[in-house]
GUDREN-96250 format. One record per residue (C-alpha): x, y, z. Coordinates in steps of 0.2 Angstrom, whole numbers, padded with zeros to 4 digits, always signed. Layout:
# GUDREN-96250
XYZ...
END
This chain:
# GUDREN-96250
-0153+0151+0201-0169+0161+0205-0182+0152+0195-0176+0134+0202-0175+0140+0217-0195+0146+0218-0203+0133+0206-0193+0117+0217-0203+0121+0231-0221+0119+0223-0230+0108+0232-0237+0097+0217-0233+0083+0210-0217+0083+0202-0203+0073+0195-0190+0078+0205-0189+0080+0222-0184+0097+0233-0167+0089+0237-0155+0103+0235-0137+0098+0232-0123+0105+0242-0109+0115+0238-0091+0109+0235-0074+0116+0236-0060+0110+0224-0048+0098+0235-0059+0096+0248-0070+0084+0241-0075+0070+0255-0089+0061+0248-0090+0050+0234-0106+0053+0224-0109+0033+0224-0113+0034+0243-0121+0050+0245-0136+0041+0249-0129+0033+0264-0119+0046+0270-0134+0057+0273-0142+0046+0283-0140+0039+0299-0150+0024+0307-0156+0028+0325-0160+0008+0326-0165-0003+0312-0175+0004+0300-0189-0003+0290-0183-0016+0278-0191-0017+0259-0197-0035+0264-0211-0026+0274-0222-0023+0259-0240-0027+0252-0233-0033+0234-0241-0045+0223-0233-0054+0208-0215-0050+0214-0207-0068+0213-0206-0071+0198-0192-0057+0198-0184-0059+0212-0168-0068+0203-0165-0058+0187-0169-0046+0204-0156-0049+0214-0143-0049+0196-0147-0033+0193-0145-0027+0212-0126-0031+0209-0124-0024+0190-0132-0010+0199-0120-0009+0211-0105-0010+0202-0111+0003+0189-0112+0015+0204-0095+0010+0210-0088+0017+0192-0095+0032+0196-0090+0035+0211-0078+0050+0208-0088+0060+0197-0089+0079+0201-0104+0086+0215-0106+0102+0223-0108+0092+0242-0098+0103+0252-0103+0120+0259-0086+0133+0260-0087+0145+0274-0073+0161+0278-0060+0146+0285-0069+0131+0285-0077+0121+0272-0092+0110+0277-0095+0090+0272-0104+0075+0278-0102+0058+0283-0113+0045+0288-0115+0050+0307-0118+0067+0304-0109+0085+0296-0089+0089+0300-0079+0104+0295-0061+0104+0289-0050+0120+0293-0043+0129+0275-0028+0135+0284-0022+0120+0295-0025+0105+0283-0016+0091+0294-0029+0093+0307-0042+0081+0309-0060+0084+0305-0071+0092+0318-0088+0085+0319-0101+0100+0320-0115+0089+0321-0120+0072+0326-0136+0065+0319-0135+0053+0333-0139+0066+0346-0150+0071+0335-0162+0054+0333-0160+0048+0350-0177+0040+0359-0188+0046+0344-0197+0029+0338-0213+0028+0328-0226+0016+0336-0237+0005+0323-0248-0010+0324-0240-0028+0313-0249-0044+0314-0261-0036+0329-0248-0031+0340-0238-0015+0344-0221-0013+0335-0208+0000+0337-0203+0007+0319-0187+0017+0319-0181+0028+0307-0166+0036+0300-0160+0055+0298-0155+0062+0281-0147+0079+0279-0156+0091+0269-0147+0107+0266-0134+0118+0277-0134+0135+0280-0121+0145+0286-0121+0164+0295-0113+0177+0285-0099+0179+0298-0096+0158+0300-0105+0160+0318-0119+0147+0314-0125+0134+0307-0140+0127+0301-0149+0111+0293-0163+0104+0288-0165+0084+0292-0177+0072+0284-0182+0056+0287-0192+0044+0278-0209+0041+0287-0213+0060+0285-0214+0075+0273-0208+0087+0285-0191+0092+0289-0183+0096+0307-0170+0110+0305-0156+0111+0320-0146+0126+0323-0128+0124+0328-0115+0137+0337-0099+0136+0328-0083+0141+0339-0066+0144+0331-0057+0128+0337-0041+0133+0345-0039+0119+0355-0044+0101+0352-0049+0100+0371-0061+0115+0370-0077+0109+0370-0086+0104+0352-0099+0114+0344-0116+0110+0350-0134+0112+0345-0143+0126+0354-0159+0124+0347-0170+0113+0336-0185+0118+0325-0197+0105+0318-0207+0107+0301-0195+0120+0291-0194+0119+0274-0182+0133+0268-0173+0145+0278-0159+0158+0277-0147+0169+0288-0151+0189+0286-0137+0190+0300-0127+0181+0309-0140+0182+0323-0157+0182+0313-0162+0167+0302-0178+0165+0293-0189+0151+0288-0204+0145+0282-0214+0129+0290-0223+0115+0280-0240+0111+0287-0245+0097+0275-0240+0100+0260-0241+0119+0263-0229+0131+0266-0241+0149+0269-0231+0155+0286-0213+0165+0289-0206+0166+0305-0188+0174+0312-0178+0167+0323-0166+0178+0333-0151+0171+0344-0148+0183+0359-0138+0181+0375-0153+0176+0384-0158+0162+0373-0168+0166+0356-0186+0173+0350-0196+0169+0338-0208+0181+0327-0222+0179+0313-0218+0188+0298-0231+0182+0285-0244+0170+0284-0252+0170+0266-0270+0167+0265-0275+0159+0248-0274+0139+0250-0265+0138+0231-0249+0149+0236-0233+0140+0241-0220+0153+0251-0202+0150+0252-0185+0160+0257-0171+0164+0248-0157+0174+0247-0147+0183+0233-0131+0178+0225-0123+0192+0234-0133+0190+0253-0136+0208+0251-0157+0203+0250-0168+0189+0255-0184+0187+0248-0201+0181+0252-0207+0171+0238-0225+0167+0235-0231+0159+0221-0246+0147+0215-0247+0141+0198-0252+0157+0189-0244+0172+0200-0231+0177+0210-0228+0192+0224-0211+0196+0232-0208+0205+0246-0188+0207+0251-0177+0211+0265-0161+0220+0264-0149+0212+0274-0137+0227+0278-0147+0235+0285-0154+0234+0304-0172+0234+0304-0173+0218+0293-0190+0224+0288-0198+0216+0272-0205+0226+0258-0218+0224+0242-0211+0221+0226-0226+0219+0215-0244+0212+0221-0249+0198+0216-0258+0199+0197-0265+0184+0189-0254+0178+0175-0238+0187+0183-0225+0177+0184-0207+0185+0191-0191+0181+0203-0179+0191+0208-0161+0195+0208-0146+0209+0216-0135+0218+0208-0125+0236+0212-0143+0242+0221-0154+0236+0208-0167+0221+0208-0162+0213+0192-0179+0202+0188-0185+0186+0177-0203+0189+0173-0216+0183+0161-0217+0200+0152-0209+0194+0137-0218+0191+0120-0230+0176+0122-0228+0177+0140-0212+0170+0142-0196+0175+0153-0187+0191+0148-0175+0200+0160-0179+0216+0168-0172+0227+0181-0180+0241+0192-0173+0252+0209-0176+0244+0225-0185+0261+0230-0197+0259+0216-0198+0241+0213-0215+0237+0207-0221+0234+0187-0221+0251+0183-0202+0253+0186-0197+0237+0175-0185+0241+0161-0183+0228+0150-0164+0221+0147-0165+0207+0136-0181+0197+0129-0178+0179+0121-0176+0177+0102-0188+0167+0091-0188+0148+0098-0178+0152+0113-0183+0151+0131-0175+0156+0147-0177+0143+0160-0164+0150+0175-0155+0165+0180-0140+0171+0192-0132+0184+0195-0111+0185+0193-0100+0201+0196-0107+0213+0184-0117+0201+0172-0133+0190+0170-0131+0172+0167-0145+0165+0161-0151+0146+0157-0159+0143+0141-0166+0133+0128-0166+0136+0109-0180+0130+0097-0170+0114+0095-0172+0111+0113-0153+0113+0115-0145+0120+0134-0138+0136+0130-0130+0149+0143-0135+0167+0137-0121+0182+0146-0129+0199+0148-0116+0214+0153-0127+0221+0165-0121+0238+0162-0119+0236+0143-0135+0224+0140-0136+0226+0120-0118+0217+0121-0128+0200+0126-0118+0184+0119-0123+0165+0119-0112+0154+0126-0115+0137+0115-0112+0118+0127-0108+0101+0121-0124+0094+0112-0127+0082+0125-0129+0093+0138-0146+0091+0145-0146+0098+0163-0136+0112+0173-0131+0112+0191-0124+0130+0194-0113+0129+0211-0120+0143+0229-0106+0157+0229-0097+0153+0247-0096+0168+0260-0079+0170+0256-0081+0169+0238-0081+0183+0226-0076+0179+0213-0081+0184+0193-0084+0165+0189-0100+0154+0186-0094+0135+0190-0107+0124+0186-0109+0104+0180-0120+0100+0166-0125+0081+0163-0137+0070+0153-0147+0053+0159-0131+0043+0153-0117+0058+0153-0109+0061+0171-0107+0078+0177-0095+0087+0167-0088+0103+0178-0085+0121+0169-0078+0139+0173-0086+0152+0165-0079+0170+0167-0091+0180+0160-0081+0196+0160-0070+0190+0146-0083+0175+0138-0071+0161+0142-0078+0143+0146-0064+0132+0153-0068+0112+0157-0063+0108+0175-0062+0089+0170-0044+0082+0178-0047+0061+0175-0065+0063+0182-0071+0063+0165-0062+0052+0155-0069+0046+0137-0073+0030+0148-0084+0037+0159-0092+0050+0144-0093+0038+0134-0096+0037+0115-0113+0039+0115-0123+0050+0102-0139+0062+0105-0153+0064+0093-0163+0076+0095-0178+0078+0084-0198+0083+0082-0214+0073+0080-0229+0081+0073-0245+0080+0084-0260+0077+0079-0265+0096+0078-0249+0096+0070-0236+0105+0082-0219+0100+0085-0215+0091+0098-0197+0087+0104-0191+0071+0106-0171+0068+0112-0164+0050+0110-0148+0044+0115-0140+0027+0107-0124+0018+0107-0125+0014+0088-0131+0022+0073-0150+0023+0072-0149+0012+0059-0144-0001+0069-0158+0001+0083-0171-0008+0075-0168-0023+0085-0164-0013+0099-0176-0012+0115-0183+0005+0119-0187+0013+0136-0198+0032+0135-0198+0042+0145-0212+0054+0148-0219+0068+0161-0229+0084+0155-0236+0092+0171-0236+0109+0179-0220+0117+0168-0207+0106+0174-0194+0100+0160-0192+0081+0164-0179+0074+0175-0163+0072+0166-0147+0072+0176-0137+0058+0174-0142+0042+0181-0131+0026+0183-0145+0014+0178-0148+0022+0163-0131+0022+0159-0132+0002+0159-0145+0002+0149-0136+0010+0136-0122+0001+0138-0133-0016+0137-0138-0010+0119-0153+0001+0124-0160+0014+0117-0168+0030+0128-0181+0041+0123-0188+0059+0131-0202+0063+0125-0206+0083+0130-0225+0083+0126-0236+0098+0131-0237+0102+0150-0221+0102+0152-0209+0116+0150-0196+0112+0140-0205+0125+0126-0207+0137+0138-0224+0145+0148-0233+0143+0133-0231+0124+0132-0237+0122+0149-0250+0133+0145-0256+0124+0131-0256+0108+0141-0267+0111+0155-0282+0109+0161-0294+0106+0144-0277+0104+0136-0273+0087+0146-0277+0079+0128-0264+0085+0119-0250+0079+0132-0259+0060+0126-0259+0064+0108-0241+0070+0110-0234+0055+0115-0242+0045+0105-0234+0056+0091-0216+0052+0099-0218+0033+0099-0223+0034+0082-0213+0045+0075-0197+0035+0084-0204+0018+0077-0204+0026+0058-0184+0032+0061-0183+0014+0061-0181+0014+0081-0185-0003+0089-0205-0009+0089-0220-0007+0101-0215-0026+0105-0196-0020+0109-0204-0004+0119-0207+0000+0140-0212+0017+0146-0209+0024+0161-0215+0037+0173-0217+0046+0189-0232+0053+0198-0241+0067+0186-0231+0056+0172-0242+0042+0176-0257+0051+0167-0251+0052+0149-0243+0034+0151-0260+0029+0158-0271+0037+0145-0260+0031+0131-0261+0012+0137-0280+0014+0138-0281+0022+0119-0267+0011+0111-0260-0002+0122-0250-0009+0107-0239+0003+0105-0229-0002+0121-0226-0021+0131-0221-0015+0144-0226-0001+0160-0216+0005+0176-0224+0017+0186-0217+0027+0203-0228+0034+0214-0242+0034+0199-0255+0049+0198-0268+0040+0192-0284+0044+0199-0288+0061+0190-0305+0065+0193-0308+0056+0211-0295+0068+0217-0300+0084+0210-0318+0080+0214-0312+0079+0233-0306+0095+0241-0302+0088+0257-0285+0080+0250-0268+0090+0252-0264+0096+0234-0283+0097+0225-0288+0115+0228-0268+0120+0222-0270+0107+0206-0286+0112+0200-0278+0126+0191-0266+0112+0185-0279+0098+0179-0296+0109+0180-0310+0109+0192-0324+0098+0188-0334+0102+0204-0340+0117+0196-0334+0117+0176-0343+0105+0166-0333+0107+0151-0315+0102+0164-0326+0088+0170-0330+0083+0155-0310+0087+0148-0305+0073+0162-0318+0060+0160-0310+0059+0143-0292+0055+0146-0292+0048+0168-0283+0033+0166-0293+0023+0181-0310+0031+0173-0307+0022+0155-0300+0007+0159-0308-0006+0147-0308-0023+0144-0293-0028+0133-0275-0034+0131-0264-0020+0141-0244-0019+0144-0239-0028+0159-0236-0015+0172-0226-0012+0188-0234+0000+0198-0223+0008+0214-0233+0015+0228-0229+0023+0245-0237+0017+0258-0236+0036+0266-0237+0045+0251-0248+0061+0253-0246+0066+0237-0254+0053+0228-0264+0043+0242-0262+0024+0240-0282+0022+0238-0281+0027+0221-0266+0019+0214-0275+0004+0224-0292+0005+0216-0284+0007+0200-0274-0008+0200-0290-0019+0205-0299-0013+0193-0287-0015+0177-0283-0033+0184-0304-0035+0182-0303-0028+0166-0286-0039+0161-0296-0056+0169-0313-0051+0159-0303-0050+0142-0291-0066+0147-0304-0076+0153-0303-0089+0137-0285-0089+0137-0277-0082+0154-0260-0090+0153-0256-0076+0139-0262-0064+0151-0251-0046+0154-0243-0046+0173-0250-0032+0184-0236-0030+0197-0240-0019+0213-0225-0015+0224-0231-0005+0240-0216+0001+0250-0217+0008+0266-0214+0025+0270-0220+0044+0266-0205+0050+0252-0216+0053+0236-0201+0053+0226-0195+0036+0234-0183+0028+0247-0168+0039+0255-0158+0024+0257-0147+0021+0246-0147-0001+0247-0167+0004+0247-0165+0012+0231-0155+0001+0222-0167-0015+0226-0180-0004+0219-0171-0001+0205-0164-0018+0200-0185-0025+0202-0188-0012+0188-0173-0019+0178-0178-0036+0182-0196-0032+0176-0192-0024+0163-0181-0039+0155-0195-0051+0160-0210-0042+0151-0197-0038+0136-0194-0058+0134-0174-0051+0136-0159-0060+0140-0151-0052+0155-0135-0042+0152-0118-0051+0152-0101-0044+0162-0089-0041+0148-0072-0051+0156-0056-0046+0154-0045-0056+0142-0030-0064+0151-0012-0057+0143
END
């Protein structure tokens, strides 16, 4: 979808990583979603084990720890079947990946075996990282992950981006696929390999395009083009301004790939028409402060999903590639009252289109292309909290949108929809039987801010809220550079829920579950009001007669980290318990230095207070490390990454010190009844955590175990079978 596709590449610091799912073909799934982790990866030699960490406070938890690492693990095992989109489907083959690297299965000849069309092996050999332990030199290896696949148009090539976990940027490797005729021909082989690509395309099935990461910028194009002699590579575009992040991508129907450019507060496309030769790219709309717009295909017409709707939100307009810019925009269809549009494809001759209603339930919204007046919603389940829309194959043209849509504790539930005739059909075989569902229900409801606005909040419980007083509470909470927070289904969660839990989203201001304007209204001076917000949800959940602050953990990643943080310096009774991942934490020493990766980009995000008082002033107020005071804090378990770029370990570092000193000052009469400060320091450069999947789940089961601890909970017992 258009908008996922550009805003997923900004460079900030979000809750989600760029991890793009792959594609899957009905019948030809290969990997169980339990082990998609591992199967990405491959180990070149041993990789860096979680015992190589600079944590404090951790044995205490390292029992309930390693009882939770197997619940963990089983939980995932019950998943194991649900529905993905992890296989790519070519003209006659389709596309999957296993543990040593990507094979390919023939559509027409199923009792052949699978080919392997790339070996991660080949890949990682003789590449080892060189660091210093204990004063001497020791050799750190590393492991491969695959990224994304690209075909060619015609089947001719492929291409992936690789990742591992001690850098932020990719390696892409281009491979030349051969029609097998014979198993004794020889296997297809990499024929080139290109380091630092971040998102790339096929134009042709000679001509691919790309964009390379230099820090945590992506400002450059390039094209590369196979020939019989070898291959060239040309510059296309290099943007100039430090706060614009560029990607490629390509329409539903490959008939344009775009150069997107975006920062915070702007967009500027240029496109390429792929059926044609000269594969030159041409200006959409310059770039225009507060402009906003992404771009679509259909029957030679750019359909378009920009900000030139009422209150500066999305509407859909389209416009002739020949006169494309703002001035050419018809508008097709602006949202209603309360609605937003969040995403947008393009299928056969309508507009699909992601959106929210005023009570912040996921909608699908169908627009006749032709006949736009004849729009129609299309309602989901009212648990549906998130929407994976599944990449069109090359062979694939068919009038139908499949797509899986999930919650935190509902697995991915797969639907058809044919827009032509406004049928939704449920793909859901045994995959989604009431056992995995589950009879859970989801509350969704508003909590008035302190300047009185509405904020949403959605909860999800195994019994009535009635009974939930008793019940422990874990919020979650993001509100940072529009981004709606994470919430596809996860298996710990799940547990928790199952355990007797009750799970909280609280969608404060920053974020952009209300549309543009909600981020708008919490940026910059408007930090604030993301603080007073979820303050608002906690109370307002504790008066529905919802758990107790005793009862109560948040949680948080990165930017999340700054409401949490302010919140536990204003009223740190209203929870017991904090865990933190990859915490932003440090406001103002980051935006006061310009030499770090993201602070020119995130001024326009948290304000400049280098040369605006008044944002100086906004940030001094709420920075969690800058209004840490003597007094009784949650306990906290803080996550950092040792390579982290995104959020430098100094500062997560300097604010753990401090809250300890702060902790130890108002403790020192009576320490034993002290909260515990818990930093876990992990090696590695993923912002968004570990790629392995045994990784993971350790990390996972110490924030179980934490949680538990701080809470004063009993661990969770295995309900047994009773003998017949």
């Amino acid at each position: 979808m258009a908008v996922a596709s550009s805003l997923l590449c900004s460079s900030g610091r979000l809750v989600t990583p760029f991890r793009l799912r792959f594609w899957e073909l009905a019948g030809y799934k290969r990997i169980a979603w339990l082990s998609l982790s591992i199967h990405r990866c491959y180990t070149s030699n041993t990789s860096n084990s979680s015992s190589d960490q600079s944590s404090s406070g951790l044995e205490r938890y390292k029992d309930l720890q390693k009882y939770f690492y197997r619940r963990l693990k089983a939980t995932y095992h019950r998943f194991s079947n649900i529905p993905d989109y992890s296989v790519v489907c070519g003209h006659h083959h389709v596309y999957f990946i296993e543990s040593d690297g990507i094979y390919r299965m023939d559509k027409r000849e199923r009792d052949l075996e699978p080919e392997q069309v790339l070996n991660l092996g080949q890949v990682s050999g003789g590449e080892e990282e060189s660091g210093l332990m204990n004063g001497e030199k020791k050799k750190q290896r590393f492991q491969w992950s695959v990224q994304r696949i690209r075909l060619s148009p015609q089947e001719k090539h492929l291409a992936a981006t690789l990742k591992t976990s001690h850098r932020e940027a990719p390696r892409c490797v281009v491979v030349r696929l051969e029609r097998r005729i014979s198993p004794h021909l020889d296997p297809p082989h990499i024929i080139l390999t290109l380091d630092k690509v971040f998102t790339f395309e096929w134009a042709t099935d000679e001509t691919l395009f790309y964009t390379t990461l230099e820090g945590l910028r992506c400002s450059r194009v390039f094209r590369l083009d196979l020939t019989c002699s070898g291959s060239r590579i040309t510059s296309v575009y290099e943007e100039t301004q430090p706060d614009v992040f560029v990607e490629v991508a390509l329409s539903r129907d490959r008939q344009i790939l775009s150069i997107n450019c975006n920062s915070r507060s702007s967009s500027e496309v240029m496109l390429i028409d792929t059926t044609t030769t000269n594969l030159e790219p041409f200006l959409v709309q310059p770039r225009q402060l507060n402009l906003l717009y992404h771009i679509e295909h259909w029957r030679k017409r750019l359909i378009i999903l920009a900000n030139t709707g009422p209150g500066q939100e999305y509407q859909v307009v389209q416009a002739p590639p020949s006169e494309p810019s703002m001035d050419s925009w018809v508008s097709l269809l602006a949202p209603g009252p309360g609605t937003v549009f969040k995403d947008m494809d393009v299928v056969a001759d309508h507009c699909v289109l992601a959106a929210r209603t005023l009570a912040n339930e996921l909608v699908l919204i169908v627009v006749p292309l032709a006949h736009p007046k004849k729009a129609y919603t299309v309602q989901l389940p009212s648990w549906a909290c998130a929407i994976e829309t599944k990449k069109a194959g090359l062979a694939d043209q068919r009038k139908v949108l499949e797509f899986l849509i999930s919650s935190p504790v509902h697995p991915p539930l797969p639907f058809c929809l044919y827009p032509e005739d406004g049928l939704l059909l449920s793909g859901t075989e045994d995959r989604s039987s009431p056992e995995n569902q589950g009879n859970y229900t989801t509350t969704r409801f508003e909590a008035c801010s302190q300047d009185g606005t509405l904020v949403p909040v959605t909860l999800f419980h195994a019994v009535p809220v009635e009974g939930l007083r008793q019940a422990p509470l874990l919020a979650h909470v993001y509100g940072a550079y529009g981004r709606d927070l994470h919430m596809e289904f996860s298996p710990e969660k799940r547990l928790l829920l199952e355990q007797g839990w009750a799970l909280a989203y609280c969608h404060i201001r920053g974020g952009g579950e209300r549309g543009l304007s909600w981020q708008r209204q919490g940026r910059e001076e408007g930090k604030q009001k993301g603080v007073e917000d979820l303050q608002a949800c906690l109370h307002r959940i504790f008066s529905s007669g919802v758990s107790s602050p005793s009862l109560t953990a948040l949680t948080a990643c990165s930017a999340g980290a700054v409401p949490v943080g302010a919140l536990c310096n204003r009223q740190p009774h209203m929870m017991r318990a904090v865990t933190l991942q990859a915490p932003f934490l440090d406001v103002l020493g980051t935006m006061e230095d310009p030499s770090l990766p993201l602070t020119l980009e995130d001024r326009e995000e948290w304000g400049d207070p280098v040369e605006n008082p008044k944002h100086r002033l906004s940030i001094t107020s709420y920075c969690p490390l800058h209004n840490i005071t003597p007094q009784h804090y949650p306990s906290m378990l803080l996550t950092a990454y040792r390579g982290d770029a995104r959020v430098p370990l100094a500062g997560v570092l300097k604010y753990t010190e401090q809250l300890k000193k702060a902790i130890h000052t108002h403790f020192i009469m009576n320490p034993k009844s002290a909260p515990n400060i818990v930093l876990n320091i992990q090696p590695g450069a993923n912002h968004l955590g570990p790629e392995d999947f045994e990784v993971t789940l350790e990390e996972e089961a110490l924030n179980l175990a934490f949680l538990y601890s701080e809470l004063g909970l009993d661990p969770p017992r295995s309900q047994r079978k009773r003998k017949r």
